[in-house]
Every structure is written in structure tokens, then in C-alpha cells.
C-alpha positions in Angstrom: 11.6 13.5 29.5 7.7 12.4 29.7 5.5 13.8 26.6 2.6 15.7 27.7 -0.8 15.6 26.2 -1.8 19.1 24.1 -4.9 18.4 22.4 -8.1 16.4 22.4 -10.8 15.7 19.7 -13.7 14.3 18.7 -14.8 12.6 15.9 -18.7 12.8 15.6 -22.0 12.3 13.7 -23.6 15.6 13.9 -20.8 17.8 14.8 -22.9 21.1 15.4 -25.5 19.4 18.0 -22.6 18.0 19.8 -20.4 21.3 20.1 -23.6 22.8 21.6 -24.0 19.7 23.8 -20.7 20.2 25.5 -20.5 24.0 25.3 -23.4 23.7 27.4 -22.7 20.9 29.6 -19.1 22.2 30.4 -19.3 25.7 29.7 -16.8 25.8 27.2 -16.0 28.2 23.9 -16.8 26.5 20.7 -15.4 28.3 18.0 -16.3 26.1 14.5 -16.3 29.1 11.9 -14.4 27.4 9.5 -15.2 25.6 6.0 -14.2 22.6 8.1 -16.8 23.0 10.7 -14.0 21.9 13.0 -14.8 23.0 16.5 -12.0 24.5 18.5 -12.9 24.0 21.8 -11.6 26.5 24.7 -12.0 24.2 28.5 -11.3 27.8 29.9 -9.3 25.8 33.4 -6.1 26.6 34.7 -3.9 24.1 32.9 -6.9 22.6 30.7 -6.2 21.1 27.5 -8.1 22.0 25.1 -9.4 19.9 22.4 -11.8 20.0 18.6 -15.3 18.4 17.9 -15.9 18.0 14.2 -17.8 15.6 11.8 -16.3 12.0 11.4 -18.0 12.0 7.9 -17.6 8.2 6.7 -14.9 7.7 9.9 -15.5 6.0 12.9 -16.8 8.0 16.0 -13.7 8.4 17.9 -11.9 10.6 20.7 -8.6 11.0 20.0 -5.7 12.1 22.6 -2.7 14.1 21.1 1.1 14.0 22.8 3.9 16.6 21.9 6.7 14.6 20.4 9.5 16.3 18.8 9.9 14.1 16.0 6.9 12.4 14.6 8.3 10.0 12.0 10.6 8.7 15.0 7.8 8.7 17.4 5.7 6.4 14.7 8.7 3.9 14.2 8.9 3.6 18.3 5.2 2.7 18.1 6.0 0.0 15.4 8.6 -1.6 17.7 6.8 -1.7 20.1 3.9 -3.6 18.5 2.2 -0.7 17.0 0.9 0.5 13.5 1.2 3.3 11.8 -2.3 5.0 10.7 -1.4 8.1 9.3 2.2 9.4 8.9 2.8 12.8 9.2 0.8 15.2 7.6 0.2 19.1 7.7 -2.9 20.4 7.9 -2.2 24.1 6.5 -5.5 25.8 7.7 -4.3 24.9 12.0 -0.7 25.5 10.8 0.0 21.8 12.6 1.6 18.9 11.7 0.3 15.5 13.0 0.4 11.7 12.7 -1.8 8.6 14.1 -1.2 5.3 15.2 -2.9 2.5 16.8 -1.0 0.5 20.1 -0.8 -3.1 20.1 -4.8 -3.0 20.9 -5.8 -1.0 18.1 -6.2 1.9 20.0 -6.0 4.6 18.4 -4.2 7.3 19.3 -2.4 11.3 18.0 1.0 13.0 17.9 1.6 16.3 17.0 5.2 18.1 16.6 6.0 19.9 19.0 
């Protein structure tokens, strides 16, 4: 069964103009009241994924796509076989009650799963 894509983000320089920026631009809800300052961003369509804008701090500027996998540690070991690397293993992140995981394709391309 094909993984779908749940959630977006972006990794930015200054996190605050850019959630106005595309609040604006798209008329979507930015909601960034957290210590964070992570952005949850609402697209509002029918079927839209929605997505975060936050600061990149001393990361690179990225956007990142997230898939659903059910388990991430087997997802991350596919990726490896397949020519990939591992960039973060699994990690929660208690304050969005998610648990995630990066990895970069054969390319370096970076890219997100999340359990699910």
C-alpha cells in the first residue's frame, strides 16, 4: 500500500515575516503561539495538507515533505538499502505529541517520516 504525504515544513531565516508572507499570499491560518515559534500552518482546501514554517536557526533553509510510515526505524533501514542515509532516527518531539525521523535519498535530498 502507497504512503501518503501528511505534513510539510519549512525551514527559514526569519520565521515570523515568512508565516505572514504566505498567510497572505495563500490565505492560510498561521498559528506560531508556541515557545518554539513553530508555525502550524492550516491550507484550509479540501484534502490539503498542511504543513509548519519555523526558524532554521544555524540549519540550512529547507522544505521538508513528511510520509506516514508505520514503522520509522524500518522505513530508515529501507532508505539505507536503497542507497540512502539516515539523518535523524527517530525522535519524539513531546510538545506536537509526534514522532519523526529524516533521511537523505541517494541525492542528498532530504526528506521526513512520521509514524503513523
Amino acid at each position: 500500500m502507497a504512503q501518503p504525504i501528511v505534513h510539510w515544513e519549512m525551514a527559514v531565516g526569519d520565521a515570523k515575516k515568512l508565516q505572514s508572507f504566505y498567510a497572505e499570499m495563500f490565505d492560510w491560518t498561521v498559528d506560531a503561539n508556541n515557545p518554539m515559534e513553530y508555525g502550524m500552518v492550516n491550507t484550509g482546501g479540501n484534502g490539503s495538507v498542511d504543513g509548519g514554517i519555523f526558524p532554521a536557526g544555524d540549519h540550512p533553509k529547507r522544505v521538508t515533505l513528511y510520509v506516514a510510515v508505520p514503522d520509522l526505524q524500518a522505513a530508515l533501514d529501507k532508505a539505507e538499502r536503497l542507497g540512502g542515509k539516515t539523518l535523524m532516527p527517530p525522535t519524539e518531539i513531546p510538545e506536537g505529541n509526534v514522532t519523526l525521523a529524516l533521511f537523505a535519498d541517494p541525492e542528498g535530498t532530504v526528506f521526513g517520516l512520521i509514524k503513523g
